[in-house]
C-alpha positions as CSV (number, residue, x, y, z in Angstrom):
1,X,-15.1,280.1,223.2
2,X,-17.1,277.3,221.8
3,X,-15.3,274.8,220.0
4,X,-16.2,273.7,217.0
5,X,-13.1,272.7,214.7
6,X,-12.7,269.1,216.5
7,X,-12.4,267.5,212.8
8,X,-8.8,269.0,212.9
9,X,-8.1,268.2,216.8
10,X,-10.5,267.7,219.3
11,X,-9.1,270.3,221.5
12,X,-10.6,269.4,224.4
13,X,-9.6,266.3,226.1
14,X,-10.1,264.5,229.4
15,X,-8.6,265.6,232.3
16,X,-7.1,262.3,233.4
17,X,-5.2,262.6,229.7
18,X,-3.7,266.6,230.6
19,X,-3.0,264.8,233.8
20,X,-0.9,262.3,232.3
21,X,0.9,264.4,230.3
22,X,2.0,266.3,233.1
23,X,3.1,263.6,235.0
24,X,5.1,261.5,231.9
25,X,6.8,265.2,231.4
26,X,7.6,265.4,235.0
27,X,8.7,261.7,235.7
28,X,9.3,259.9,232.6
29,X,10.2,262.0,229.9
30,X,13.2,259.7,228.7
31,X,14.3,257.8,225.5
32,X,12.6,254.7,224.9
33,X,14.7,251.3,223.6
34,X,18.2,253.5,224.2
35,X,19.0,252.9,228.2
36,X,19.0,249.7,230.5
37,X,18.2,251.7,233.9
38,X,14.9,251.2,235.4
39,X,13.0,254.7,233.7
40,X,13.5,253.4,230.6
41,X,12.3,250.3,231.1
42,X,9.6,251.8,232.1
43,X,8.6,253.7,229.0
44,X,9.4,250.4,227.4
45,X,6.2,249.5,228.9
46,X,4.3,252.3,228.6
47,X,4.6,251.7,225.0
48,X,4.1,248.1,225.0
49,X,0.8,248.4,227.5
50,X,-0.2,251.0,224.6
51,X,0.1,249.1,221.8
52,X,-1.7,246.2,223.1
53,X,-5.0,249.0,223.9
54,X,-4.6,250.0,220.7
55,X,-4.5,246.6,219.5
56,X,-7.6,245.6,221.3
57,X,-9.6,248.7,220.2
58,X,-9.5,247.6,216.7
59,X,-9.0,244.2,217.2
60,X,-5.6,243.7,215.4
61,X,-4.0,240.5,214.7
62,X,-1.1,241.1,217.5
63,X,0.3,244.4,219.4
64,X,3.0,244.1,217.1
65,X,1.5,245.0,214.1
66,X,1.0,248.5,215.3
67,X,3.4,251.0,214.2
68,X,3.5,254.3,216.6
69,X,4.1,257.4,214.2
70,X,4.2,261.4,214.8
71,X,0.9,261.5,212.6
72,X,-1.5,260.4,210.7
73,X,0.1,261.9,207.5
74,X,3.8,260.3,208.2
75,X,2.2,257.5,208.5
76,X,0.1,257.6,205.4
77,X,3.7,258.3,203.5
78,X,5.4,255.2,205.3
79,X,2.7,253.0,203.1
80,X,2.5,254.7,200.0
81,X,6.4,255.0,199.7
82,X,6.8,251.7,200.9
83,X,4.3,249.6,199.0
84,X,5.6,248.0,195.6
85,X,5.0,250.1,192.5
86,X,6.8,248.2,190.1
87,X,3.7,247.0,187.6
88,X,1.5,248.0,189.7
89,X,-0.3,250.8,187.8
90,X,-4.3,251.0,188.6
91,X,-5.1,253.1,192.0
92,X,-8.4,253.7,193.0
93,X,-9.3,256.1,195.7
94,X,-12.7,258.0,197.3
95,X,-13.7,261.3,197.1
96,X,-12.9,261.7,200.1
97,X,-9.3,261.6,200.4
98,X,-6.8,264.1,202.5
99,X,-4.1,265.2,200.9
100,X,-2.0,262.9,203.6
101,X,-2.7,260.3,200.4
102,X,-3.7,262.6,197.2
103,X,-0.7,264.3,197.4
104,X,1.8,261.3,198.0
105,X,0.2,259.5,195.4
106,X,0.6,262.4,193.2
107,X,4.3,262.1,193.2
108,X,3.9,258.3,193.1
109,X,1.9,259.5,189.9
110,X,4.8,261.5,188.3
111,X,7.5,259.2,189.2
112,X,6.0,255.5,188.3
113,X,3.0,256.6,185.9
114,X,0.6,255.1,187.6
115,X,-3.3,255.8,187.2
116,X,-5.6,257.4,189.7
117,X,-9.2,257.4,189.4
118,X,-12.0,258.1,191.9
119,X,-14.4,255.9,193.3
120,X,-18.0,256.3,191.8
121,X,-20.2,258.6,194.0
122,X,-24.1,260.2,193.2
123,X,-23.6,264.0,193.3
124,X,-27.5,264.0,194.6
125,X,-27.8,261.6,197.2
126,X,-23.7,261.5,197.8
127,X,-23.9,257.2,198.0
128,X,-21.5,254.7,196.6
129,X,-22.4,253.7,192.8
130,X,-22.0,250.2,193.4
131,X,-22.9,249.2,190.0
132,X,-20.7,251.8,188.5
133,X,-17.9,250.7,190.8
134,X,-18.1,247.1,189.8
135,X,-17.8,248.2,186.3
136,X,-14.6,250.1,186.6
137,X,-13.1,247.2,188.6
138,X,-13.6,244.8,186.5
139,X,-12.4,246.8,182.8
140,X,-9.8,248.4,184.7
141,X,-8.6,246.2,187.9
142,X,-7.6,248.1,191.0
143,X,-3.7,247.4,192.4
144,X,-3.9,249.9,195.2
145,X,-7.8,251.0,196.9
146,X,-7.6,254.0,199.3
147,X,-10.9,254.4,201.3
148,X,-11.5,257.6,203.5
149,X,-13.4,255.6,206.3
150,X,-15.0,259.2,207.3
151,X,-14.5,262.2,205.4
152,X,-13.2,265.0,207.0
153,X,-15.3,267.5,204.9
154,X,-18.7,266.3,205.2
155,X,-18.9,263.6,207.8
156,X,-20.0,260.7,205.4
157,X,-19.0,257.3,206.2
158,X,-18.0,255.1,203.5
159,X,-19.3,251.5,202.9
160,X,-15.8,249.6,203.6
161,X,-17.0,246.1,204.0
162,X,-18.6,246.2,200.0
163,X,-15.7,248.5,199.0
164,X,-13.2,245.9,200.6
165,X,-15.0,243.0,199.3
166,X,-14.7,244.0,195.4
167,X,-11.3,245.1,195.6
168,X,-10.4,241.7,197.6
169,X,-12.4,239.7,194.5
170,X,-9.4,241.6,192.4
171,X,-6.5,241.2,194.7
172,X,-6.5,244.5,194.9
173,X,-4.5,245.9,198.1
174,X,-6.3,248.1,200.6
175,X,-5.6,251.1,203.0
176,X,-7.9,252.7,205.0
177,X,-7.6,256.4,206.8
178,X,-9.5,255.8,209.6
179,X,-8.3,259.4,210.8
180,X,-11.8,260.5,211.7
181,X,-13.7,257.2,211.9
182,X,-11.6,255.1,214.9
183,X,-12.8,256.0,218.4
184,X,-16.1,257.2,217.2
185,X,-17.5,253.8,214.7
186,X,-16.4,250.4,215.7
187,X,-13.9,248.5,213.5
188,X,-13.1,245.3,213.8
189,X,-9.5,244.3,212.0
190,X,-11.0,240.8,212.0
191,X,-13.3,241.2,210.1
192,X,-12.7,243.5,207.6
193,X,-10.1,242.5,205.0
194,X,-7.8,245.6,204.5
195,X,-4.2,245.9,204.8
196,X,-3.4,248.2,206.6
197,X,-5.1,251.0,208.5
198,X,-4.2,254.7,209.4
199,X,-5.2,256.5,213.1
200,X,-4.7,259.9,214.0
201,X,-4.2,260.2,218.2
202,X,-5.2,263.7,218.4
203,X,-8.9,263.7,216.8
204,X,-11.2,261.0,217.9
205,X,-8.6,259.2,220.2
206,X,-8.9,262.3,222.5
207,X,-4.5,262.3,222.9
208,X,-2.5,264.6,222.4
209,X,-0.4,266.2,219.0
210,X,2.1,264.3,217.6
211,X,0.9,260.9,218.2
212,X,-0.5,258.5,214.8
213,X,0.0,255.5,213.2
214,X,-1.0,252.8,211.4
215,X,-1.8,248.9,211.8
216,X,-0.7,246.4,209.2
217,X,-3.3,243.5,208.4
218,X,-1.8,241.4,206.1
219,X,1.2,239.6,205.0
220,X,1.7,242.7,202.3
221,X,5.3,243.3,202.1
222,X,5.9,246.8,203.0
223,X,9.3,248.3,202.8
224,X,11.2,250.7,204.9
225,X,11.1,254.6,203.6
226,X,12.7,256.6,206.6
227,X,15.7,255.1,208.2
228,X,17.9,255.6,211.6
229,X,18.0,254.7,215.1
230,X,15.6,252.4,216.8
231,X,17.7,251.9,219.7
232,X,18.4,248.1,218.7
233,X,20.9,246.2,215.9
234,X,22.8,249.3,215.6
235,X,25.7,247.9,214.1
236,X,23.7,247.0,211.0
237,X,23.2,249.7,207.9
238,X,20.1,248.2,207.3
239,X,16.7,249.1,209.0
240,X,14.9,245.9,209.9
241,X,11.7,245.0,207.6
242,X,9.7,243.4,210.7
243,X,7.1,245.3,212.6
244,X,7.1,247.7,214.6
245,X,11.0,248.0,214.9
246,X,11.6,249.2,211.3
247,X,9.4,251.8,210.6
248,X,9.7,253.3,214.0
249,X,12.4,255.5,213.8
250,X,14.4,258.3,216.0
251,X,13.4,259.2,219.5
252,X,10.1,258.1,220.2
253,X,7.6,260.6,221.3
254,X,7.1,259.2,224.8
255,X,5.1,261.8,226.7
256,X,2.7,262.2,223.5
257,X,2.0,258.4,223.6
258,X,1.3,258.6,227.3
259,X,-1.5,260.5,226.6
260,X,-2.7,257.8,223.9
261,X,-2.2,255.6,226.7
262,X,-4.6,257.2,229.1
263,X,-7.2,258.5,226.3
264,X,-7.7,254.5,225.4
265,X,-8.5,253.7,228.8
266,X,-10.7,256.4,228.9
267,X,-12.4,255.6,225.9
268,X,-12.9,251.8,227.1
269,X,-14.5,252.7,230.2
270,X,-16.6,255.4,228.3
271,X,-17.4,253.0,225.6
272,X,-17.4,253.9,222.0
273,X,-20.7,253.4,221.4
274,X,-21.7,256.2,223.7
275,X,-19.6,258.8,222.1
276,X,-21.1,257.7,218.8
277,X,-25.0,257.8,220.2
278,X,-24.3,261.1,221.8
279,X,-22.3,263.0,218.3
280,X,-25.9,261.4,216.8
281,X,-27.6,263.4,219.2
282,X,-25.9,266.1,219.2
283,X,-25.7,266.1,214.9
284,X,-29.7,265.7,214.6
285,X,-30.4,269.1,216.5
286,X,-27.7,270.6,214.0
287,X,-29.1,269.6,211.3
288,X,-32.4,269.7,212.2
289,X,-31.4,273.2,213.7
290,X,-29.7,274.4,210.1
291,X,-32.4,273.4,207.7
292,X,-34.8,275.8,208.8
293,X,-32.4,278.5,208.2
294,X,-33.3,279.3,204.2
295,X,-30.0,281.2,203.7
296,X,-28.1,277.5,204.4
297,X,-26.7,275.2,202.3
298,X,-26.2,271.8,204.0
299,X,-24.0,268.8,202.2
300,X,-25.5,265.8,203.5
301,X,-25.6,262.2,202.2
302,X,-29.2,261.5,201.1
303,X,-29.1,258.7,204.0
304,X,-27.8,259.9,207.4
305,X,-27.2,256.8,208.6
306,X,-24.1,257.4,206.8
307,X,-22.9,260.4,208.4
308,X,-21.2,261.1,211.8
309,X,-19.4,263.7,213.6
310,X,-18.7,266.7,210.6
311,X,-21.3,268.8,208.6
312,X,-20.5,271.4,205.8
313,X,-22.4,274.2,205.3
314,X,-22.3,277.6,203.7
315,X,-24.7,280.9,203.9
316,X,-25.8,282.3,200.7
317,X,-24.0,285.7,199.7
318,X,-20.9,285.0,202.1
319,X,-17.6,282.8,201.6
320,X,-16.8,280.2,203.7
321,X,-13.8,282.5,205.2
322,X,-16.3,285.5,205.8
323,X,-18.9,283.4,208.0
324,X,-16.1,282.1,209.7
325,X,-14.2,285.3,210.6
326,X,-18.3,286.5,211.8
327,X,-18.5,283.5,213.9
328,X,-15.4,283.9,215.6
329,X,-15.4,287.8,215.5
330,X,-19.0,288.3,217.2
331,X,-19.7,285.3,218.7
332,X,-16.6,283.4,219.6
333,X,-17.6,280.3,217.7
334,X,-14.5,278.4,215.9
335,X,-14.8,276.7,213.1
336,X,-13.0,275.7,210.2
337,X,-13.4,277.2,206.4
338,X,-11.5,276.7,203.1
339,X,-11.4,273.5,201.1
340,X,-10.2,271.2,204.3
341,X,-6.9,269.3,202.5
342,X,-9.1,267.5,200.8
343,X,-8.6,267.9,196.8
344,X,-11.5,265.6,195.3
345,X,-14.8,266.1,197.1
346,X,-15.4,270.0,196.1
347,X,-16.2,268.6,192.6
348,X,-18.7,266.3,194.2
349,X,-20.6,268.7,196.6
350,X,-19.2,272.0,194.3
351,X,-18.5,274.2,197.0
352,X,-15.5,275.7,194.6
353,X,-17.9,279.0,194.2
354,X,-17.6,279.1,198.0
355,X,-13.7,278.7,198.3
356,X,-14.6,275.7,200.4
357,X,-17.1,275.2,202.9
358,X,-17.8,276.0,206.7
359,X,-17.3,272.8,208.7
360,X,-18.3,272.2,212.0
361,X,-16.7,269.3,214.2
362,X,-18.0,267.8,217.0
363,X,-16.7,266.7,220.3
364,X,-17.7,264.1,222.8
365,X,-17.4,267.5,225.0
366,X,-19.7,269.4,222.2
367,X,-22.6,270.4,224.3
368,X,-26.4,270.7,223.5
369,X,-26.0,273.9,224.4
370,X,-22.9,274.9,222.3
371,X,-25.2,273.4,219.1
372,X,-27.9,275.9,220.3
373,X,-25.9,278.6,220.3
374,X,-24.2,278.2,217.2
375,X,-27.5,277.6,215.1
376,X,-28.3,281.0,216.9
377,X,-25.3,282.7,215.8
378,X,-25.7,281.6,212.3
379,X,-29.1,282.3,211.7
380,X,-28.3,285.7,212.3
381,X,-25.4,285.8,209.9
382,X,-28.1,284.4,207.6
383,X,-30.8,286.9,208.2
């Protein structure tokens, strides 16, 4: 099979990381914070040890300020749920969003009456309206900002730092879902003034299912929405408001964080900037590849310097599902189809006639050959 659904988990990982999953399973597969004997002290420090890589990835203020969660999506619900909403009524967010945030905010919606509107985008060239942006910011103030870093449809990356910068001129609190974006594009916490930011372990981390989180930049008060045992003060009611210890809850995934632990190490000594060069590479021959396929539609930013790792298509006179059942049917090629939990952009790029779009996700493990083979495969579909 080739591989091409890595948006939604990069199924492929490094051997040293299936490696270390065996071996946490085997030997340290125990509770962390609840016992004083010597394996659980060394979990403790397993998790500690990852915090501070994921700390230095991203350059975060102090380990501490990470927060280790089952997902990207829990994670996503810890800050919406937790964030103030009392007169705080104007939420802007990108076209880009998952429904890990459309669809919390949606209830935030119903039950405070807040009001959700959608970041200014070109439908041709599928680029920030700055000007338009500006506007809206400053006859109708943003609270809350919500940027998709990189969408998970069609692979654009979104201009944070002017994005960031206007909604800082307006006080305006920011989260980013860096889901797709961290461990393929730098980011440096120090010098980008969000609030908090979202990471998925399974997709461009290269870890395992069931590891996420998110990192809290700021001095934003955040409150507690899931409560029980952290394995410390557990005579007190109350969960703690400080970081991490109260909104890390319940038994800790140990053996799934393990694997964050060795896929960071791997990803320092492979360098980021490497697995970003070579999904450039890789992209360029797809695209290149697809466009001289008449039957394709592509949905590209005008500018590809401001794409990376995902590209939509669909074939004329099939549905998204129908070319993906082909490609897996006859030519063992997985990919993803349908409308990708993401509720805003299919207005943008109006795929809707399509039920969605065909998406295709690459891998650091995504060979030049795999790209071949697939533009083969769907030039035939498209014959």
């Amino acid at each position: 099979m080739i591989y091409l659904d890595n948006a939604a988990t990069t199924f492929v990982k490094p051997d040293r990381v299936y490696q270390k999953v065996d071996d946490t399973q085997r030997h340290m597969a125990v509770n962390v914070g609840r016992g004083a004997y010597t394996l659980s002290r060394q979990a403790i420090a397993l998790v500690d040890e990852t915090r501070q890589l994921m700390a230095s990835l991203i350059h975060a203020r102090r380990p501490e300020c990470i927060v280790f969660t089952p997902s990207a999506t829990i994670a996503l619900n810890q800050i919406i749920f937790g964030l103030d909403w009392e007169g705080f009524k104007t939420v802007y967010v990108s076209p880009f969003e998952h429904n890990a945030v459309a669809r919390p905010l949606e209830i935030i919606r119903k039950q405070c009456q807040v009001d959700i509107r959608i970041l200014p985008y070109y439908k041709d060239t599928i680029e920030l309206d700055s000007d338009e942006m500006v506007r809206m910011f400053t006859q109708d103030p943003p609270d809350y900002v919500f940027i998709n870093h990189v969408s998970n449809v069609i692979g654009v990356i979104s201009p944070l730092e002017e994005i960031v910068q206007h909604a800082k001129q307006n006080d305006a609190v920011v989260v980013i879902d860096g889901a797709q974006s961290i461990g393929v594009i730098e980011t440096d916490l120090r010098k980008l003034n969000a609030d908090f930011l979202v990471f998925a372990g399974h997709k461009n981390l290269y870890s395992m299912l069931g590891i996420g989180g998110f990192v809290k930049n700021s001095d934003v008060r955040l409150m507690p929405c899931f409560a029980g045992g952290n394995g410390a003060d557990s005579l007190n009611l109350d969960m703690p408001e400080e970081m991490p210890a109260g909104f890390e809850f319940a038994s800790p995934n140990i053996v799934a964080i393990a694997s964050l632990n060795e896929s960071l190490k791997w990803l320092g000594e492979t360098g980021i900037q490497s697995i970003y060069d070579h999904k450039r590479q890789l992209m360029a021959s797809l695209i290149t590849g697809l466009r001289r396929i008449p039957s394709v539609e592509l949905y590209l930013p005008e500018n590809l310097d401001l794409h990376i790792s995902v590209l939509s298509m669909n074939i004329r006179g099939y549905q998204a599902s129908e070319v993906g059942i082909i490609l897996d049917q006859d030519f063992d090629i997985a990919v993803r189809t349908g409308y990708h939990c993401a509720p805003y952009i299919h207005d943008l790029i109006a795929t809707k006639a399509y039920h969605g779009t065909v998406r295709i996700g690459l891998s650091y493990f995504t060979t030049a050959e795999d790209i071949q083979t697939a533009i083969k495969a769907i030039a035939e579909i498209g014959a």
